[in-house]
Structures are given as C-alpha cells and as structure tokens.
N, C-alpha and C positions, 0 to 999 in steps of 0.2 A: 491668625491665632496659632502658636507652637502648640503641635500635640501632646498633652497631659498623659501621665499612664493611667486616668482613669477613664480615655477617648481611645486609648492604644486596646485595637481588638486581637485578637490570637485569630492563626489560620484557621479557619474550617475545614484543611482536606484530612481524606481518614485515613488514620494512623496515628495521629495524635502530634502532629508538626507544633513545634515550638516557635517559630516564629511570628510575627506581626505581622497582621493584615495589610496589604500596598492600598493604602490611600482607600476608597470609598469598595473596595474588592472585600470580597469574604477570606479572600487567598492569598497569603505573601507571595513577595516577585518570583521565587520559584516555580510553584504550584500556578501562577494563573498564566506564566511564560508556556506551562506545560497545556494545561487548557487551551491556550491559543494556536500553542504547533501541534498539538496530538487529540484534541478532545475531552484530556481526562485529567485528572491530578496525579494520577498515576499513569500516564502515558509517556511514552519514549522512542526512541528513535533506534528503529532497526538498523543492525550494525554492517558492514557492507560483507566481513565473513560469516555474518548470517544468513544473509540472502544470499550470497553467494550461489550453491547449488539450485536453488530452485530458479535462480535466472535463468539457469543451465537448463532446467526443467522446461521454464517455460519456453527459451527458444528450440527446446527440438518438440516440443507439444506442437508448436508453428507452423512449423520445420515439417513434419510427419501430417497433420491434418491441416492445413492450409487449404486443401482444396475443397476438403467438404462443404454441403452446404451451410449448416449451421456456423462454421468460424467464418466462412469468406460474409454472411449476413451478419455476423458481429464486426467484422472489420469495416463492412457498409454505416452500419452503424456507428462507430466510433468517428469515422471520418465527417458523418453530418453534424457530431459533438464539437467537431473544428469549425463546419461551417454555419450552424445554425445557432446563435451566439446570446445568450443572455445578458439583458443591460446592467449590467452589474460585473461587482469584482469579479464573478466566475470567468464573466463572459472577457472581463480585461485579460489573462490567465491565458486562459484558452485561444485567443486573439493573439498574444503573444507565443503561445506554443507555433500558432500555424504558421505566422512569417518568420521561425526560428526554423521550419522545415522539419515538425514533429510528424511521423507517419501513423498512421491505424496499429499498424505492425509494433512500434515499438510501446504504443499506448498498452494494447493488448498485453505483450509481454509483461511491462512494469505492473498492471492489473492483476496478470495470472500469478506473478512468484510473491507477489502481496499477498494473494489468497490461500495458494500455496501452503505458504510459510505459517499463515492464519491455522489452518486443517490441519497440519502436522503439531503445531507447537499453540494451542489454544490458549495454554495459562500466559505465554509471552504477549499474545495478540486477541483479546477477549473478543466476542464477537457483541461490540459496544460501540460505543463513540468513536474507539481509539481504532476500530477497524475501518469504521468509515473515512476518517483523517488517514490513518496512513496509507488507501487504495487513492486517497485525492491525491496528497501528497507526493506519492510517487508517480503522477501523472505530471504536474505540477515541478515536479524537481527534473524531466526528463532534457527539459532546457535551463538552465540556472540563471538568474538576471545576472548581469556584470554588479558587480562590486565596484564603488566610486567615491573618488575622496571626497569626503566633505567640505562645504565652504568654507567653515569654521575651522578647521580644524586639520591638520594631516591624515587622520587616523580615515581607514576606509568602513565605508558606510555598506551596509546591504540594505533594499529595497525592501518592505515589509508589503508581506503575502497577507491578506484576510484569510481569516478562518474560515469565514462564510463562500473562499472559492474552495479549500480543501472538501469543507460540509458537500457542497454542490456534487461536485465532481464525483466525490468518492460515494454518493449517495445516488447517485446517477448509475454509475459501475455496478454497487451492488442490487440495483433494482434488475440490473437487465442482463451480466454475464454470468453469475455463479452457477446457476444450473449447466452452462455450458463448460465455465473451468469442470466442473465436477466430473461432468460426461468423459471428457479429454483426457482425464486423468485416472478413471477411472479404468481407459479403455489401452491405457499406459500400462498401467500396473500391471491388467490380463496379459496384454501381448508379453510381458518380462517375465510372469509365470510359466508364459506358456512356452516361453523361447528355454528357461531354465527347465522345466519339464522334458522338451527336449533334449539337454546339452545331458541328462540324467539318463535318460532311456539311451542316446548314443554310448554313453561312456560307459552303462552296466549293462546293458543289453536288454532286451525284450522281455524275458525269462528271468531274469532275474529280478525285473524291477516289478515284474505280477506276482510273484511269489512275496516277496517286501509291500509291497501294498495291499496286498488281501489282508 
C-alpha cells in the first residue's frame, strides 16, 4: 500500500528536522544513519585534524608511562578484550581485530585521544551515547574491513558494523580506563608546568623570578 501524507510521519530528532520518518523509524534516513554510526541524532564523526594532536598525546602518554603499573594492568587488560570474546557482533569485531594483528597498545591509544579530545572539547563530544560510540568506534576502525564489489552491481559495498559492537566496546573502555586516562594526563600537564617553571627561572634568574612572584 503507497504511503499517503496522512501515514507520512516527520522526524522526531531535536531541532525541528523537516524531513519524513524512514519507514517504521521515528528518524529520517539521516538522523537514524547517525544513531546507528554514533549514538545520537546529533552525533558525528570526529574529523582526523581533530584528533590529530591528541593521537600525539596519546602516544607519548604511552611512550613516557608504559612501564607503570597502572597502564601496563590496563594493557593486560585490553588484551584479554581480544581474547575473552563475546557471542555476539561485539565479539565478531573484536575476533576480527585480533587476526588483523590489533595490539593493547594501539587499542589504548585510539581509547586515550577519544577521551582526550572528549575532556578538552565537551560540547563537540557530550559525555553521552555519542561518547560511548565513538571510544567503540575508534577501537573498531583500528582495522577497517576491505571494501568489496558487489554481486549485483560494480559499485563497492562496505561491510555493516552493528551498533551494538560500537555500544559494547566503547561501554567496556569507559567502565574500566578513564580514571586511568585522567591520572596520565593529568600527571602530563604537571611535568609541562613544571618543566616551563623551569625553562622561567633559567632564563630570568632566581632573583628575579621571587621578586615577580611574591
């Protein structure tokens, strides 16, 4: 039976979207494409010169505390995330990360400049749905499926991710690392004061910089 406009529903996402609901969805095809790669209707895709610096961040966070105990038991941990495997799309995901050769180390990374970029820039990245999808996400994109032509058709096909492996993953990450991003980072920022504190006191002297600070 062709849809009548008195069966044609309008979006429900907020803002006031003009468009028509997709088929039995509250959301037109925009809005629920968004729910399903990011969590939200307002959800988006971090841009790669956004993240940019904080990847930077998180590899030398790595890089500098690697040895402690707290990161080298989070990296223990992220590795039994490879091997301990849930029967479900997460666990297909993840299964596929490990015979694609994903390590702790890089899981880590992709988790930490997620979070990162979260704590710095809050209004881009709410601490919502859409954070939890995009800490999966970037877990989840660390290997990318091959892209494959279709049988039908020439045109190349991409592999569809569930939502419910991004939900997993990235609800797993912030159950168990943020206190430890935070610590890492926080422990960042002092050593950078403190190294600028000095580079200060070198360059105006002892004497001069107690006189300016009283």
């Amino acid at each position: 039976m062709p849809m009548t406009l008195s069966t044609r529903r309008p979006c429900r996402a907020e803002g006031g979207c003009t468009q028509i609901a997709h088929g039995m969805s509250r959301f037109c095809s925009k809005h629920l494409k968004a729910i399903t790669v990011h969590g939200h209707t307002s959800g988006r895709a971090i841009r790669a010169h956004e993240l940019r610096p904080y990847r930077r961040l998180a590899a030398d966070l790595l890089k500098t505390y690697r040895d402690r105990q707290d990161t080298s038991a989070a990296l223990r941990w992220l590795q039994k995330m490879l091997d301990v495997l849930p029967e479900d799309e997460a666990g297909v995901e993840l299964a596929r990360l490990k015979s694609a050769g994903v390590t702790p180390e890089e899981m880590f990374c992709a988790a930490l400049s997620i979070w990162a970029f979260h704590r710095d820039r809050p209004r881009s990245l709410p601490d919502d749905a859409r954070l939890t999808f995009a800490l999966g996400r970037a877990i989840v994109r660390l290997r990318k499926r091959r892209r494959v032509f279709a049988r039908t058709s020439l045109r190349m096909q991409s592999f569809y991710v569930s939502p419910k492996a991004f939900r997993y993953i990235g609800l797993r990450i912030r159950e168990a690392l943020p206190v430890l991003f935070l610590r890492l980072i926080e422990m960042h920022e002092k050593a950078k004061d403190e190294e600028a504190d000095l580079r200060w006191l070198i360059t105006h002297g002892d004497e001069k910089a107690a006189k300016v600070r009283q």
